[in-house]
ZAMARGU-4260 file (C-alpha; in steps of 0.2 Angstrom, whole numbers, plus 5000, padded with zeros to 4 digits):
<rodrens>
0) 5000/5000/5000 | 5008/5016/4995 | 5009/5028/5010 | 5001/5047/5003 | 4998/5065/5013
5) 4980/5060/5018 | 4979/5043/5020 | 4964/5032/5023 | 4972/5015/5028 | 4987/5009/5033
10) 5000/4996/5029 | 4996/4980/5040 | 5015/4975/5038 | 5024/4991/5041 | 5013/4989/5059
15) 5017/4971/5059 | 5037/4976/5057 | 5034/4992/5069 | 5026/4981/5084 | 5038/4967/5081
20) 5055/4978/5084 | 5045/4987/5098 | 5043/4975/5109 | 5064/4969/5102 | 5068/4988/5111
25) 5055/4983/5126 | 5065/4967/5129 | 5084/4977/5127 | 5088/4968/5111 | 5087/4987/5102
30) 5098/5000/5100 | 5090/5018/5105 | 5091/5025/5086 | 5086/5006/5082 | 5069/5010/5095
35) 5067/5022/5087 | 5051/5023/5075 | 5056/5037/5062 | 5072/5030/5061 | 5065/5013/5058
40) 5053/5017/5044 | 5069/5024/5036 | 5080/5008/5038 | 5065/4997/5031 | 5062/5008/5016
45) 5072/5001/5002 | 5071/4986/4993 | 5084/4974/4982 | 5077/4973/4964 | 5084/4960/4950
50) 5083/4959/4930 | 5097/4965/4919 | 5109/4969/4935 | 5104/4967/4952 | 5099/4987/4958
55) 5098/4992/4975 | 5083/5006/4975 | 5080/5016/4991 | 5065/5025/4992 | 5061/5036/5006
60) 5045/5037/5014 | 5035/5052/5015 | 5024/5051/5030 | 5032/5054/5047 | 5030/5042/5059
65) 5020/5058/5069 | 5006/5058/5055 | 5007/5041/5054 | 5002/5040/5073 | 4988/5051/5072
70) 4979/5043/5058 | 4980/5028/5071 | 4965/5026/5083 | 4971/5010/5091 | 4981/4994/5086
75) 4979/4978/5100 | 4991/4964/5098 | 4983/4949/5109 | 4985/4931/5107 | 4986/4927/5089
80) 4976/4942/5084 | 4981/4960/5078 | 4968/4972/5074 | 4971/4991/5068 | 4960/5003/5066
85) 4963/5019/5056 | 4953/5035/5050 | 4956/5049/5040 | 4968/5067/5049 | 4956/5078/5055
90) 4941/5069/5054 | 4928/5065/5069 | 4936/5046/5076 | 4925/5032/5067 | 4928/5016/5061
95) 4933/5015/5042 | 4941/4999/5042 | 4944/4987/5053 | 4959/4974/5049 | 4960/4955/5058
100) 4977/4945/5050 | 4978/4927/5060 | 4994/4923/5069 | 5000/4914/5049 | 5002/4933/5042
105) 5012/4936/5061 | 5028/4927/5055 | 5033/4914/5069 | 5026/4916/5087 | 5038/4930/5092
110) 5030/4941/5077 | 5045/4939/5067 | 5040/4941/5049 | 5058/4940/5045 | 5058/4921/5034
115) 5071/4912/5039 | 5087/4909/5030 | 5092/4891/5022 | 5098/4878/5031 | 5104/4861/5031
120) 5088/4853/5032 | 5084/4861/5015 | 5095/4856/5006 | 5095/4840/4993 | 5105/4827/4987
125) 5118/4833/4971 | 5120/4826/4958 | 5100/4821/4956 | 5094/4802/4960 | 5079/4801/4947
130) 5067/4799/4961 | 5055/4815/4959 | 5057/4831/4946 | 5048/4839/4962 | 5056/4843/4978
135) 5042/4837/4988 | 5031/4823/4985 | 5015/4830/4974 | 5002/4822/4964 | 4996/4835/4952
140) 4979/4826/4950 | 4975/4834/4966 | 4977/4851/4960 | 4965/4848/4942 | 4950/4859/4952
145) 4960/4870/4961 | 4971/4874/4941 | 4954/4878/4936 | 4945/4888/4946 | 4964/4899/4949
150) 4967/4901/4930 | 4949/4909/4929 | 4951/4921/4940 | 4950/4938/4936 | 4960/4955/4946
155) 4946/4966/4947 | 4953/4978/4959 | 4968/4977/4971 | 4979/4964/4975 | 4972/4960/4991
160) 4956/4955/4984 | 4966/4945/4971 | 4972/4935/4983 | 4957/4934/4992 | 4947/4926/4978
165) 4962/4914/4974 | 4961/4907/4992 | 4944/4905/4992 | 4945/4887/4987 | 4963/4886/4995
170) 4964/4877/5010 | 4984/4874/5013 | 5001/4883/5012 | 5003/4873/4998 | 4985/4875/4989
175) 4987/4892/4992 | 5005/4894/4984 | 4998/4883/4972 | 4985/4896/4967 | 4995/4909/4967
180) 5008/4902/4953 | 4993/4896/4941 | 4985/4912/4943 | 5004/4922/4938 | 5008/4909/4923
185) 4991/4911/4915 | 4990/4931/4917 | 5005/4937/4918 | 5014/4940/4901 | 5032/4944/4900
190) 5038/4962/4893 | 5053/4960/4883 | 5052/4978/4880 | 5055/4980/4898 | 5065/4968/4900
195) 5079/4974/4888 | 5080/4991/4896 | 5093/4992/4909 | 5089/5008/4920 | 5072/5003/4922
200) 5060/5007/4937 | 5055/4990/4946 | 5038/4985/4943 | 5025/4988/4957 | 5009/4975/4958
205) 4996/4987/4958 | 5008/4992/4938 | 5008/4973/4936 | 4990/4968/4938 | 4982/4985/4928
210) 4995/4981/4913 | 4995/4962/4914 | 5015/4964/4908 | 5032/4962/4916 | 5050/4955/4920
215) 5058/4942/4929 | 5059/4956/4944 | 5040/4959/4945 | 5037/4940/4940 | 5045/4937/4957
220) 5042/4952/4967 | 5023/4949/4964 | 5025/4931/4967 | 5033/4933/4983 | 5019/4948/4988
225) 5002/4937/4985 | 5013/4925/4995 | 5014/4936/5009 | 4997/4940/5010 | 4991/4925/5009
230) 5002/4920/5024 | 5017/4909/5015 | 5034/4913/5020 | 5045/4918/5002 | 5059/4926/4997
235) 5064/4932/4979 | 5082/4926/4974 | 5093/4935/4962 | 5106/4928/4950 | 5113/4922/4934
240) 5102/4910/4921 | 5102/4899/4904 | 5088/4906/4897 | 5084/4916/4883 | 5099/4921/4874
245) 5111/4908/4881 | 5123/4901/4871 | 5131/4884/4874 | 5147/4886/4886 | 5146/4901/4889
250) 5152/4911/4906 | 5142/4924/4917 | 5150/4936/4926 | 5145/4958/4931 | 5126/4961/4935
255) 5112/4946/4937 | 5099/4942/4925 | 5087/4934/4931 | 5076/4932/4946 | 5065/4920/4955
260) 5056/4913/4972 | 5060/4900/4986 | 5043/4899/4994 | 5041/4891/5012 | 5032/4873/5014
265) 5030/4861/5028 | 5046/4864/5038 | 5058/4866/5021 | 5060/4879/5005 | 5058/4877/4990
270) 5060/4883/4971 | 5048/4888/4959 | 5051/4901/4944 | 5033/4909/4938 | 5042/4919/4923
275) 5049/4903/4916 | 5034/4895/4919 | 5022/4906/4910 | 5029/4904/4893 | 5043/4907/4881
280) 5051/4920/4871 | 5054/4915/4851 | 5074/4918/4848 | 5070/4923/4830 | 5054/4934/4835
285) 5059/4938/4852 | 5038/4938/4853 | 5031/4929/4869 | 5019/4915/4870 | 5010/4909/4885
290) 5012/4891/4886 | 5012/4885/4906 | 5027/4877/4911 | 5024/4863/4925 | 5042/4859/4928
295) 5048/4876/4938 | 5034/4873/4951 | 5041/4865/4966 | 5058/4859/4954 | 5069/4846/4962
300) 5086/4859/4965 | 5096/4847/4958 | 5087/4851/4941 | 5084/4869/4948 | 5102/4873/4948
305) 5105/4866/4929 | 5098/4886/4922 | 5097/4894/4938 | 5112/4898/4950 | 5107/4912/4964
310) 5120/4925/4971 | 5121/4915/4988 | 5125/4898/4987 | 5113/4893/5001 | 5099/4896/4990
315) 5104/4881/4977 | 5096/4867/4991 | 5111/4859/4987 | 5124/4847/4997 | 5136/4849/4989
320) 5133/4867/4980 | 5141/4871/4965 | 5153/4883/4961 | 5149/4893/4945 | 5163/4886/4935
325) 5151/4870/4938 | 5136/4879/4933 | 5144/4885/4917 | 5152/4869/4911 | 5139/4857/4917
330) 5126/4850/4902 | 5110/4862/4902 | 5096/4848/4899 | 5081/4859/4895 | 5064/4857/4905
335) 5057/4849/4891 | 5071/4834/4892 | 5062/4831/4910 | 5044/4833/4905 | 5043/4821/4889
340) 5054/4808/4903 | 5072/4808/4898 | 5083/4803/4913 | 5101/4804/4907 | 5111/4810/4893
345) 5130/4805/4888 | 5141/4813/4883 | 5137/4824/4900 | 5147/4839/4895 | 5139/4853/4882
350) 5155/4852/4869 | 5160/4838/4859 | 5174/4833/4850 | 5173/4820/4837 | 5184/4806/4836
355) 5189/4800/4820 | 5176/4812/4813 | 5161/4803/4823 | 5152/4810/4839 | 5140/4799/4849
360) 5129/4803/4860 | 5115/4792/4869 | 5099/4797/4881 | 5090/4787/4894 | 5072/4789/4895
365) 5059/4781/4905 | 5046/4776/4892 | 5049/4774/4874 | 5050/4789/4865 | 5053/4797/4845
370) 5067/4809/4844 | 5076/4820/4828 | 5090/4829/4827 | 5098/4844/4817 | 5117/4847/4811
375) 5118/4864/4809 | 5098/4867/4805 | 5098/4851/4796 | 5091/4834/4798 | 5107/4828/4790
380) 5124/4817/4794 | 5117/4807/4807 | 5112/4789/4812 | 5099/4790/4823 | 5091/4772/4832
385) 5077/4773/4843 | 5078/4760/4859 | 5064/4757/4872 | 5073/4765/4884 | 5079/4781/4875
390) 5090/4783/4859 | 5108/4783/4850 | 5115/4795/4838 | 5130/4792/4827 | 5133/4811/4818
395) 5146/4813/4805 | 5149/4833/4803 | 5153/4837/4784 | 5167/4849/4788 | 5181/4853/4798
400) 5176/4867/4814 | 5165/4871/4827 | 5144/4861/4823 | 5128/4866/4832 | 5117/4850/4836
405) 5102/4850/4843 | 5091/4836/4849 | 5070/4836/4849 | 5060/4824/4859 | 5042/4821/4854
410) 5034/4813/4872 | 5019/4812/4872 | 5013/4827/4862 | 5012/4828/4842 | 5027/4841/4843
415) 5045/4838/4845 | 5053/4850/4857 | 5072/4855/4860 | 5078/4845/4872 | 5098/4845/4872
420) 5111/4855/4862 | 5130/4851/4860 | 5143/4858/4852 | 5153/4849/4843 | 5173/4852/4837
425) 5179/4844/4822 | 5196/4840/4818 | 5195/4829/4803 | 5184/4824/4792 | 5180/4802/4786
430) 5177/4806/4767 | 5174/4789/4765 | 5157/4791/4777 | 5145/4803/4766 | 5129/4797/4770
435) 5112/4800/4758 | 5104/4817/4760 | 5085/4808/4760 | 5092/4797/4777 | 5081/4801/4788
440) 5078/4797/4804 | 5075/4786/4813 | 5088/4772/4804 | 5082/4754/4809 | 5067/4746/4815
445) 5062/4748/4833 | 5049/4749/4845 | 5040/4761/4834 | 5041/4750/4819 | 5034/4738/4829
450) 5019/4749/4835 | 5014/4753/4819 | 5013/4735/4811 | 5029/4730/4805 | 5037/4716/4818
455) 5052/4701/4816 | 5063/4711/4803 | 5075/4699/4795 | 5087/4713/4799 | 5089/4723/4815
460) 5102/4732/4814 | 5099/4748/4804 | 5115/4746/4791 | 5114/4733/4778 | 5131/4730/4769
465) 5130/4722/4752 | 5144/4714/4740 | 5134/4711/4725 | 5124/4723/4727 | 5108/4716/4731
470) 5099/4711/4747 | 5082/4703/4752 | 5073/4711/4767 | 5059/4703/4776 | 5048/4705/4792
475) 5030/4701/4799 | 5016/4713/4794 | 4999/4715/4804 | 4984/4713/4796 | 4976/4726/4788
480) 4994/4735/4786 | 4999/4740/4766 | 5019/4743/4765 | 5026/4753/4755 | 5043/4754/4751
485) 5059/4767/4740 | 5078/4766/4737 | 5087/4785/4735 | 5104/4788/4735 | 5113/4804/4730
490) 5116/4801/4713 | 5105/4788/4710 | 5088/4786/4706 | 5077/4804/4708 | 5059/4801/4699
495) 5046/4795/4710 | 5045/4779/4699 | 5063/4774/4698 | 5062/4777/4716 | 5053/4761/4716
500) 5060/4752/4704 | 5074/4746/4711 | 5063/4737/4725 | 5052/4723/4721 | 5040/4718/4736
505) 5031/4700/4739 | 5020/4696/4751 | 5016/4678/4758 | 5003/4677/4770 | 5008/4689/4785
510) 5024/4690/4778 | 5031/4703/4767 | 5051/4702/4755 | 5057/4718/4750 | 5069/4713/4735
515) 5082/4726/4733 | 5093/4729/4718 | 5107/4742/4717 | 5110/4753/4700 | 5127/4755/4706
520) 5140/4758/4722 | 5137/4768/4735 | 5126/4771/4751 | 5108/4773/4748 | 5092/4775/4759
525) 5080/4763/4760 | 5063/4770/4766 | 5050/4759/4773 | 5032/4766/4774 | 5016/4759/4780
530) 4995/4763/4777 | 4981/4753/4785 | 4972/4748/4772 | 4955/4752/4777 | 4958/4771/4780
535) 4962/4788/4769 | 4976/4797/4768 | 4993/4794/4764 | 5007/4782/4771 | 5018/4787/4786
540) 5034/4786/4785 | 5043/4773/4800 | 5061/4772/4796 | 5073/4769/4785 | 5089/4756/4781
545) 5106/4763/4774 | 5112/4749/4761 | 5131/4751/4758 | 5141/4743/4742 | 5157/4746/4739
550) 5159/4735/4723 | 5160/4747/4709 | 5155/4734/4697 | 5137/4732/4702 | 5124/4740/4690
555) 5108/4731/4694 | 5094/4737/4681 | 5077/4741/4689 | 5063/4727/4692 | 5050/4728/4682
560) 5036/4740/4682 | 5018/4736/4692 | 5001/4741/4689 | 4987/4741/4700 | 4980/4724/4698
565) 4998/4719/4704 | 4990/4711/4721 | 5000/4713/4736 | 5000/4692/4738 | 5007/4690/4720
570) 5024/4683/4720 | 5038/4685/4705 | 5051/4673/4705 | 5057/4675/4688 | 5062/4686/4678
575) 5067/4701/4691 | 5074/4711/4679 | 5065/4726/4671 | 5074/4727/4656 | 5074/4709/4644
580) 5087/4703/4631 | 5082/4706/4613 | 5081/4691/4604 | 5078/4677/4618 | 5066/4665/4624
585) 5063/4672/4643 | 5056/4662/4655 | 5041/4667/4664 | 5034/4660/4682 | 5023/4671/4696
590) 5012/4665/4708 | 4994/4674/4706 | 4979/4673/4715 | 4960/4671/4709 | 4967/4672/4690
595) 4959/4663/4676 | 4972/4665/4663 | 4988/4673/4660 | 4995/4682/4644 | 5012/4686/4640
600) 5014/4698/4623 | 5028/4704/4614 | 5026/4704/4596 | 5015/4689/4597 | 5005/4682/4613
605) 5012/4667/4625 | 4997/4659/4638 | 5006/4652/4654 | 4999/4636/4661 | 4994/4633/4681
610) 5006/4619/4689 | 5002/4608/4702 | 5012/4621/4714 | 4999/4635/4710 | 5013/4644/4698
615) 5010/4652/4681 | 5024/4648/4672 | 5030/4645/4653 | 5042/4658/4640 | 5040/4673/4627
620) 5053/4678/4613 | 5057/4696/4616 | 5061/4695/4595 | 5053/4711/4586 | 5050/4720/4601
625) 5054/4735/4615 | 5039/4731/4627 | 5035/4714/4637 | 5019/4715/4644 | 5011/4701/4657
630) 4992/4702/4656 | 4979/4692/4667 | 4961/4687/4663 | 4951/4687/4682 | 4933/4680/4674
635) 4933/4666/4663 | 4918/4672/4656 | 4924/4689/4651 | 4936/4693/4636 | 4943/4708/4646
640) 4963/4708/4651 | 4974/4719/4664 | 4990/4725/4662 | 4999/4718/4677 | 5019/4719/4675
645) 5028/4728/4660 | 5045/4725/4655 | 5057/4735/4644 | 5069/4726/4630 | 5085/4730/4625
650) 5088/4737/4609 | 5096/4725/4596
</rodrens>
């Protein structure tokens, strides 16, 4: 409450404070100028404010501790009970408000509303033990109403009757903190503006609740007022952060930046940041976007002190605190590493360097999970496997010099989120690993795979090496699951069709062959995609092999080309190749299903004849021709063919 010439009410804590170090001068533990009130309100009137360097702003009070007294009819402290009653200067005594805090608003039983400073009992276990991201035990179920109603809330006047409203359906400390923070992340939006300039004013509540906009500063300064008044111990802590603007490895040193709340509950402190969890700042916008942020609500410190180090060690919860050499050289998993349930990631330092060109790095997760990767804002020169537990990324940088990688984790959300970022130093370069520009990730079957239909691969391991230049692929495939298959390589094949060509799939029962021919030596990317049959839309992608060939002789032609009436239990056995001798008798045999008769023509027109093991096989001369087709009749009573397989032939 600001303190004006004529007054109507006046500040409940400055009475609280006056009382308190009254009865310190009754009992002898005062010095006289300490006893004395004027010079009391003077040593109590400034405040330590945070943002872009920590200020100390003193402001002095205008009402004398004279006026102060006469605008005073009474004030009674009994019991647990304080109660004050004030009218205007000048006017005949009545009542015009009439305050009653409970003995929680006092402080402790002496009326010490000074909180109490961080202790051993406070602090937690370093490095962190993967029990809890929370620093007390906490099942957010418990809060769905109370998030609700709290979020809904609106300030309609002052922030007494903000709070107020907030703890009407608040019935603990830790309900009421709870309130208070939902309310902040879902109201409050952050001022860049003001964040960026350095001399600024700090933000009062009453400035914060008209214009709904601040800084860190008034993120915590308000945090820690509605806290006080709703009779919760907190303090606002200053100091140095990896948050917008950081850059990997970098090192902090001159004015803070950054400033949040240790907040008082059942016997022990704890952490909580309500600018960070509000919402975020686009780097390339520098626009801000409310999207609530559960992890800085009651963070474990071990995982607090990972962007957050304050200006007194004590306040990190830690045993053993870290220094800031530690703060800056330790890896800076973001909160969304923790929220989508990644545990650990290795190499535990932020910079890299490659040995032998290659740099690997792993993450533990608790649950399956689908991650991506970008090279310096590229999804390129990587191998990345997914595992139950987490994932494995093999990077290959294309140049000599320093590399940005970043890592995104999907959880379960549709979007992928930043969780890590390395930076990698590159020394020398394997020429002899230049991996496809299409090889996208992940690389190998997996859990996913396996989730979307494709199961038992014939090979689990996400590189295939070939000598001849060919390879068979097989795996299990769910009912009601259409698998689509295409081969690219960087200078190979680049039409959609050719893309295809090179692969020829069977399918035998539940099981499905993926035939692979190379048109020449190289690494190529191998991309498996899959469609339930029964719905719209198009196929998903689910992963891909890398086939490698390092015979330079091989140049396989393409299979030859399908149709639509080419059913997915057909079977080819012979010929595989797309491309036919000129002048030959080719052999023909295929396995069809519900076919009556089957056609194959050249120049002239070959029937093939049913054996006894359900194949349609017999020959056609290729002589006089460029085209080979194979053609099927489905009703014996109808005259009506379909173009099922075409083959080219060489020119003579």
């Amino acid at each position: 409450m600001e303190l004006k010439k004529d007054i109507n009410a006046v500040s409940i804590d400055m009475l609280l404070i006056v009382h308190s170090e009254k009865r310190r001068a009754a009992q002898g533990t005062l010095s006289d100028q300490q006893a004395n009130p004027s010079s009391l309100l003077q040593r109590r009137g400034g405040f330590q404010g945070v943002g872009n360097g920590v200020r100390r702003c003193h402001e002095a009070f205008t009402l004398s501790w004279q006026h102060l007294v006469e605008n005073v009819i009474s004030f009674s402290f009994v019991g647990t009970q304080l109660t004050v009653e004030v009218h205007p200067r000048d006017a005949m005594p009545q009542l015009l408000k009439k305050f009653s805090l409970a003995k929680r608003l006092q402080g402790d039983k002496n009326g010490n509303t000074r909180p109490r400073q961080p202790g051993g009992k406070d602090a937690h276990a370093y490095p962190w033990d993967r029990s809890s991201l929370k620093s007390m035990s906490l099942d957010l179920q418990q809060f769905e109403k109370l998030d609700i109603y709290a979020s809904q809330v609106t300030a309609k006047s002052g922030l007494d009757e903000l709070v107020s409203d907030l703890l009407q359906e608040a019935h603990t400390d830790l309900e009421r903190v709870r309130a208070i923070w939902i309310w902040i992340c879902h109201h409050i939006e952050y001022d860049i503006a003001a964040a960026q300039e350095k001399d600024r004013q700090a933000f009062k509540p009453t400035d914060i609740l008209r214009t709904q906009k601040t800084n860190c500063d008034g993120y915590a300064g308000l945090f820690e007022r509605m806290c006080r008044l709703a009779g919760v111990q907190c303090m606002t802590v200053p100091g140095y952060s990896k948050g917008f603007g950081y850059q990997t490895g970098q090192s902090f040193s001159g004015e803070f930046d950054h400033a949040w709340n240790a907040v008082y509950l059942e016997g022990r402190w704890h952490l909580v940041d309500s600018t960070w969890g509000s919402g975020l700042v686009d780097t390339i916008t520098s626009k801000f976007t409310f999207l609530y942020n559960e992890f800085y609500f009651l963070t474990h410190p071990a995982l607090f002190i990972e962007d957050h180090f304050p200006d007194n060690k004590n306040w990190q919860l830690l045993k053993p605190p870290q220094s800031l050499r530690q703060f800056e050289n330790n890896m800076y998993h973001k909160s969304e590493f923790y929220n989508k349930g990644m545990l650990s990631a290795h190499p535990e330092t932020s910079m890299i360097r490659t040995v032998n060109g290659k740099a690997t790095v792993t993450i533990e997760s608790c649950a399956p999970t689908l991650f991506m990767f970008m090279l310096n804002g590229k999804q390129e020169h990587g191998l990345l496997s997914l595992r139950k537990n987490g994932m494995k990324l093999e990077v290959y940088p294309p140049t000599m010099g320093t590399h940005k990688l970043q890592i995104f984790a999907k959880g379960n959300s549709d979007i992928y989120s930043s969780v890590l970022e390395y930076t990698l130093k590159c020394n020398y370069v394997d020429m002899g690993v230049q991996l496809p520009a299409e090889l996208h990730q992940p690389v190998g079957p997996s859990w996913f795979s396996e989730q979307m239909g494709i199961m038992k691969p014939s090979h689990p391991d996400p590189i295939i090496h070939t000598s001849d230049g060919r390879c068979s692929i097989s795996f299990s495939v769910e009912e009601g699951i259409n698998v689509l298959a295409s081969l690219h390589g960087d200078d190979g094949p680049i039409t959609e069709e050719t893309q295809r060509r090179y692969i020829f799939q069977l399918h035998r029962e539940k099981q499905t062959e993926l035939k692979v021919q190379l048109p020449h030596a190289g690494k190529f990317a191998l991309k498996i995609f899959v469609k339930k049959r029964q719905e719209p839309g198009n196929y998903i992608f689910v992963f891909n092999y890398l086939i490698c060939c390092a015979n330079t002789k091989v140049n396989w032609p393409m299979f030859p080309e399908s149709f639509g009436n080419w059913g997915q239990d057909n079977e080819l056995l012979e010929p595989l190749s797309g491309v036919l001798p000129a002048n030959r008798n080719v052999p023909f045999k295929l396995k069809l299903h519900g076919i009556a008769k089957v056609l194959v023509k050249g120049q002239d027109t070959w029937p093939l004849t049913l054996n006894h093991e359900g194949y349609w096989e017999g020959s056609c001369s290729t002589a006089g021709c460029q085209e080979v087709y194979v053609m099927v009749l489905e009703n014996a009573n109808h005259n009506f063919y379909s173009y099922i397989l075409k083959y080219k032939v060489n020119a003579q």
